[in-house]
C-alpha positions in Angstrom: 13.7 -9.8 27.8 17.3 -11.0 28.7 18.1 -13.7 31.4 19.8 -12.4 34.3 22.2 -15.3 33.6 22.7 -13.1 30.1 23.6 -9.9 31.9 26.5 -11.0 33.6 28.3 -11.3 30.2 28.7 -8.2 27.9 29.9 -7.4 24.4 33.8 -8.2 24.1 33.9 -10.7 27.4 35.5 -14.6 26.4 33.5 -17.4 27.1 34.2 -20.8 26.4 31.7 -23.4 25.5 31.1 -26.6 27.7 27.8 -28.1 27.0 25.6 -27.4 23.4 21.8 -27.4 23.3 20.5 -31.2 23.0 18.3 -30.3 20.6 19.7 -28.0 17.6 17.2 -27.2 14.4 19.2 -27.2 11.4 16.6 -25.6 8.5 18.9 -24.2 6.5 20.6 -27.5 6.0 24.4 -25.7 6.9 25.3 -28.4 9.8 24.1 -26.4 12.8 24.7 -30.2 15.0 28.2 -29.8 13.2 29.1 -26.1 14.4 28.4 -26.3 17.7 29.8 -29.8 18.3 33.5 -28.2 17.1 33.1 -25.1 19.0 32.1 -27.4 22.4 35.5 -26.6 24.5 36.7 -23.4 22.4 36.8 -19.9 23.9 35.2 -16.9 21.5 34.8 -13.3 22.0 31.1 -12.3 23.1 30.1 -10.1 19.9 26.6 -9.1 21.0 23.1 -11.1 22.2 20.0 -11.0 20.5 16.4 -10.6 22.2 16.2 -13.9 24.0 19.7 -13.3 25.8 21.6 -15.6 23.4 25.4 -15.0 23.4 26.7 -14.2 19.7 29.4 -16.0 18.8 31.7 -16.1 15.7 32.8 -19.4 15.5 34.7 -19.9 12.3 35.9 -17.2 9.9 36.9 -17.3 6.3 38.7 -15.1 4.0 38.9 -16.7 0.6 39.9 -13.6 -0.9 40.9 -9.8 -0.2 37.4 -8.6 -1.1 35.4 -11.7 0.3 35.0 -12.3 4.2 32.4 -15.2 5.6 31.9 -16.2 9.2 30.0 -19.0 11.3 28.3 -17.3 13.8 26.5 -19.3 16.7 23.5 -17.8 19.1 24.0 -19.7 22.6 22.4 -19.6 25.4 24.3 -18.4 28.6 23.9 -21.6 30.5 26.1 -23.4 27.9 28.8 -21.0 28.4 31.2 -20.1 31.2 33.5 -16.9 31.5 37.2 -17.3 31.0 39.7 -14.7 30.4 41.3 -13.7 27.3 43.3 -15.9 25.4 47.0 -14.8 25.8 
């Protein structure tokens, strides 16, 4: 079920991030700490939300070649974010 806090952003709103979860797992050993301390202060397009409400963020995208696109891509929780508008 999504938060209430959760519905008051949709797909394609900006949101800036000013406080990350104090406790972040990183499993998969990719710096998961790491990504969300450099996106703490940085605005990002809402892309979508999962079950649990968390915001979808794409954080860091790479294009190391014509034919080869990667991305860093952060679930958040709404609390963590606040509404801006969009970057000029």
């Amino acid at each position: 079920m999504v938060s209430a806090r959760a519905s008051k952003f949709k797909v394609g709103d900006f949101v800036r991030v000013v406080k990350i979860p104090s406790v972040l797992q990183d499993s998969a050993h990719i710096d998961t700490p790491g990504v969300f301390e450099r996106a703490l202060g940085k605005t990002f397009r809402v892309e979508g939300f999962n079950d649990l409400g968390h915001l979808e963020l794409v954080v860091a995208e790479h294009h190391p070649s014509s034919d080869n696109y990667q991305s860093d891509t952060i679930w958040i929780e709404p609390q963590f974010v606040t509404p801006v508008s969009p970057p000029a």
